[in-house]
DRENBALO-393342 format. One line per field, with one value per residue: residue in three letters; x, y, z of N, C-alpha, C in turn. Coordinates in steps of 0.001 Angstrom, whole numbers, plus 524288, in hexadecimal, padded with zeros to 5 digits. Layout:
BEGIN
rokol <- [ALA:...]
n_xx <- [X:...]
n_yy <- [Y:...]
n_zz <- [Z:...]
ca_xx <- [X:...]
ca_yy <- [Y:...]
ca_zz <- [Z:...]
c_xx <- [X:...]
c_yy <- [Y:...]
c_zz <- [Z:...]
***
This chain:
BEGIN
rokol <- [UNK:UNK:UNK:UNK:UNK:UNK:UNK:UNK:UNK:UNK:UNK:UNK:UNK:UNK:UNK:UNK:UNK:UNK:UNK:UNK:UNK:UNK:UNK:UNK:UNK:UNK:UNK:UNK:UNK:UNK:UNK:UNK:UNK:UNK:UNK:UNK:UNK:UNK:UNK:UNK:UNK:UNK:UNK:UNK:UNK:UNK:UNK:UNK:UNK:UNK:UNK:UNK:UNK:UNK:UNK:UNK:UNK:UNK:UNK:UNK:UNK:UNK:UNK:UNK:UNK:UNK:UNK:UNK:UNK:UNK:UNK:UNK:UNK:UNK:UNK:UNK:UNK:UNK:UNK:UNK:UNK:UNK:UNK:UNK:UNK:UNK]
n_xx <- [8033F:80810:80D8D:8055B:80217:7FA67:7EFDC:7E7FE:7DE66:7DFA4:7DAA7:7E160:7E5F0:7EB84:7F009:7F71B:7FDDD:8028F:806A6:809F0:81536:81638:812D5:80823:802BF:7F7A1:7F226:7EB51:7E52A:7DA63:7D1BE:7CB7F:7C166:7BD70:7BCF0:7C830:7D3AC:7DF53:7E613:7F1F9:7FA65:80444:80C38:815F7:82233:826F2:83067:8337A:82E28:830CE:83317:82710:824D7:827BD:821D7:8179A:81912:81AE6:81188:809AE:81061:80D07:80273:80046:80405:7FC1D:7F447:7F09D:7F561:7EFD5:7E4F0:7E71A:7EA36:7E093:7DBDD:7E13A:7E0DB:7D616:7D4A4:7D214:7D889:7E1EF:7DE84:7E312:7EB53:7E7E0]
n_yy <- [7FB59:80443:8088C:80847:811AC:81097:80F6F:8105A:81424:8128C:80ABF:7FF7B:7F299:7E806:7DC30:7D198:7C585:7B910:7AED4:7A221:7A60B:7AC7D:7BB76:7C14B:7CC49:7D200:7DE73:7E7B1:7F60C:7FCA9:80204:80F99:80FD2:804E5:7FDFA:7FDC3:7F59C:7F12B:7E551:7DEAB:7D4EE:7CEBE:7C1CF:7BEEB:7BA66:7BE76:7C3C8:7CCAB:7D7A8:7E030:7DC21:7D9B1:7E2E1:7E7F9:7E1B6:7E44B:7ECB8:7EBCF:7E62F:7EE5F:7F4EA:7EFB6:7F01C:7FB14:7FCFB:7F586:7FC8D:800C9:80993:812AB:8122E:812C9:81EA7:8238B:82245:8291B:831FE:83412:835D3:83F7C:84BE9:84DFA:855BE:860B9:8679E:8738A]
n_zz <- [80000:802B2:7FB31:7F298:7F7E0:7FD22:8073A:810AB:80E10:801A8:7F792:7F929:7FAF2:80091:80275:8072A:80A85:80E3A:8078F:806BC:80A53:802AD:80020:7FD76:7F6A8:7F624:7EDA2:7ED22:7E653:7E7AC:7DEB6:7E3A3:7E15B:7E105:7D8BE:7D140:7D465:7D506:7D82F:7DCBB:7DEAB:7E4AA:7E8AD:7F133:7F4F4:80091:80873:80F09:816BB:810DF:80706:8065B:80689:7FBBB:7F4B5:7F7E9:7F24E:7E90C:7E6EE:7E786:7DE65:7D69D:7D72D:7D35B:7C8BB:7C537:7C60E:7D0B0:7D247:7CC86:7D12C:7DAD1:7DB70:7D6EF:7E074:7E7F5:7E359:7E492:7EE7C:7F881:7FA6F:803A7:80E97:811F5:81EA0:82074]
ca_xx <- [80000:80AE9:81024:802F1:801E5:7F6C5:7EDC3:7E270:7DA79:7DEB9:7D997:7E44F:7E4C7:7EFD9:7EFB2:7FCE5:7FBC8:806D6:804F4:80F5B:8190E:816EF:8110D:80397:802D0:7F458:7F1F2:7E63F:7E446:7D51C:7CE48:7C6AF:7BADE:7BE48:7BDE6:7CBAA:7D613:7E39C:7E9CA:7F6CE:7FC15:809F7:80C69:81B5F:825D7:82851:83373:8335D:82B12:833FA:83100:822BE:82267:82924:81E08:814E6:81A2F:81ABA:80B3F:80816:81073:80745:7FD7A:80157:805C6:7F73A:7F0CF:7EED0:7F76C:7EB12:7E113:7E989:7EA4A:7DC80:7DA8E:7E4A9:7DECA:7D1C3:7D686:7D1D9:7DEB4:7E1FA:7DEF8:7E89A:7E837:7EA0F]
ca_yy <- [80000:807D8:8084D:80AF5:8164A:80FE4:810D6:80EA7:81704:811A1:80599:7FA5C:7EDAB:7E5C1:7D5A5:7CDD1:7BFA7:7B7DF:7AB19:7A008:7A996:7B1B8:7C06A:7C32E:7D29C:7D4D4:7E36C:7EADB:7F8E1:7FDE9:809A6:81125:80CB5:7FFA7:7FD59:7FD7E:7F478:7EF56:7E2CF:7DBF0:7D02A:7CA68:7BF25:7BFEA:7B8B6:7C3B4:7C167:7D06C:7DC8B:7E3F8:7D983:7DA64:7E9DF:7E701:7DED1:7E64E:7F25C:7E902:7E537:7F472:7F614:7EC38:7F32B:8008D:7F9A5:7F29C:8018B:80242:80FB9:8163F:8112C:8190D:8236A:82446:82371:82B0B:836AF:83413:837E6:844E7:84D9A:84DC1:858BE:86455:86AB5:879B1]
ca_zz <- [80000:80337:7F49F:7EE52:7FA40:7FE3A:80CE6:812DA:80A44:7FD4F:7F76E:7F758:7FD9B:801EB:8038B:8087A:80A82:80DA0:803C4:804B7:80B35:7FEDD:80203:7FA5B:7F782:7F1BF:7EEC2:7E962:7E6C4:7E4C4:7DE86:7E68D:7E08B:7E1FB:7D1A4:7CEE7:7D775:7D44F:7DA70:7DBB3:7E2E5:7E5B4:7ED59:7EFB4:7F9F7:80341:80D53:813DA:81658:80CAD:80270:80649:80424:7F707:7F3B9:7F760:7F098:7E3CD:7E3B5:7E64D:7D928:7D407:7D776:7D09D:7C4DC:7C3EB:7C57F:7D54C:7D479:7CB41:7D54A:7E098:7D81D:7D6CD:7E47E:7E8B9:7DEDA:7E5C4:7F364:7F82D:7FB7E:80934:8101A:8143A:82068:82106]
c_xx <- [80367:80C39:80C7D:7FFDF:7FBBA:7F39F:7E9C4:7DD95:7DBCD:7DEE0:7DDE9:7E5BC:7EA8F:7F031:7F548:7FBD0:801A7:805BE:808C8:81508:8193E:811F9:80CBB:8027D:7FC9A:7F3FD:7ECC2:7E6E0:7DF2B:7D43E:7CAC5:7C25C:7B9B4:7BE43:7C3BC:7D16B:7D9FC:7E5C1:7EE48:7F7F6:8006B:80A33:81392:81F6D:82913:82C3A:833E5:830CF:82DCD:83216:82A07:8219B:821F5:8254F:81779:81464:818C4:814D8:8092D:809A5:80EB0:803E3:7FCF5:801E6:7FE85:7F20F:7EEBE:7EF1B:7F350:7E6BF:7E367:7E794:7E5F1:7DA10:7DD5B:7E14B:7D83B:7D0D6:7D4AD:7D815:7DD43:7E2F7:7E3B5:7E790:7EAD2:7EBA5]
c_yy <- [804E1:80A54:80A32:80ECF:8147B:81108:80EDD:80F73:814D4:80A8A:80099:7F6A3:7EB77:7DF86:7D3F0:7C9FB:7BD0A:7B219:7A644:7A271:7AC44:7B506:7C0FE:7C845:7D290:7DAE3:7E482:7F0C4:7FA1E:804E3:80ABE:8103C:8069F:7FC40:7FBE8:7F915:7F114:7EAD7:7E258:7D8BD:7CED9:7C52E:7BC95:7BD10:7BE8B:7C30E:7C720:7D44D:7E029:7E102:7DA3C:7DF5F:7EADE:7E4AE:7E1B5:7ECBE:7F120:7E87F:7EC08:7F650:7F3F6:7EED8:7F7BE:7FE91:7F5CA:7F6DB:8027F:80842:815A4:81622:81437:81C97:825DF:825C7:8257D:832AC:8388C:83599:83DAC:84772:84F81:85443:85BF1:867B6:87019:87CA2]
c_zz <- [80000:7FDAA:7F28B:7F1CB:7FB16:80475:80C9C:80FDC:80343:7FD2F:7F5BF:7FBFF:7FC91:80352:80494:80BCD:80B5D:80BDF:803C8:80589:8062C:8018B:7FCF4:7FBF9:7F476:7F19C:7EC02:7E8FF:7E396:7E2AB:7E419:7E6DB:7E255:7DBE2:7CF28:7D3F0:7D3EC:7D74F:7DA11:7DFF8:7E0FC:7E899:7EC72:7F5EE:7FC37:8081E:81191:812A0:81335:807E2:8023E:8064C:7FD8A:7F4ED:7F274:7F44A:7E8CC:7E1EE:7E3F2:7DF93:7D53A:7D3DD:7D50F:7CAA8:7C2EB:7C58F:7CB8C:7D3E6:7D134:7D02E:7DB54:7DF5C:7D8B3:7DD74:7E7F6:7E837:7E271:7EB13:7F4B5:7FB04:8011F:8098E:813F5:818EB:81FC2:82698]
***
C-alpha cells in the first residue's frame, strides 16, 4: 500500500497467505464506483522481511502496469482539497 500511497480511505486490498512455505501476495485496487478494479497475485519463496517488502513493492508494480495508477488518479482527483487554516 505504501508504494501505490495508499490508506484507509482509498480502495485497495491486500491478501498474504503463506502456501507450502511459499508467501501468497494477492492485491486489488478498486474504482470508486466499484466498476473498474485491477488485480495481481505472486506466490514467491520469501526467506526475510526485506525480501517480503521487495515483493510486495513488485505486485504494486503489477498493479500500475495493469492500470491501478489511472484508478488512483481518478480518485486522488476526486478528493476535495484539504483545508488551510488562516
Amino acid at each position: 500500500m505504501r508504494t501505490l500511497e495508499g490508506g484507509c480511505s482509498v480502495p485497495i486490498g491486500v491478501e498474504t497467505r503463506w502456501i507450502d512455505g511459499k508467501l501468497r501476495l494477492r492485491a486489488t485496487v478498486v474504482s470508486a464506483t466499484g466498476t473498474d478494479a485491477v488485480d495481481a497475485e505472486v506466490i514467491e519463496s520469501v526467506t526475510s522481511a526485506e525480501a517480503a517488502e521487495e515483493l510486495g513493492k513488485r505486485v504494486a508494480l503489477d498493479l500500475v502496469c495493469r492500470g491501478a495508477d489511472k484508478i488512483l488518479d481518478k480518485i486522488h482527483a476526486a478528493r476535495p482539497a484539504p483545508e488551510t487554516t488562516k
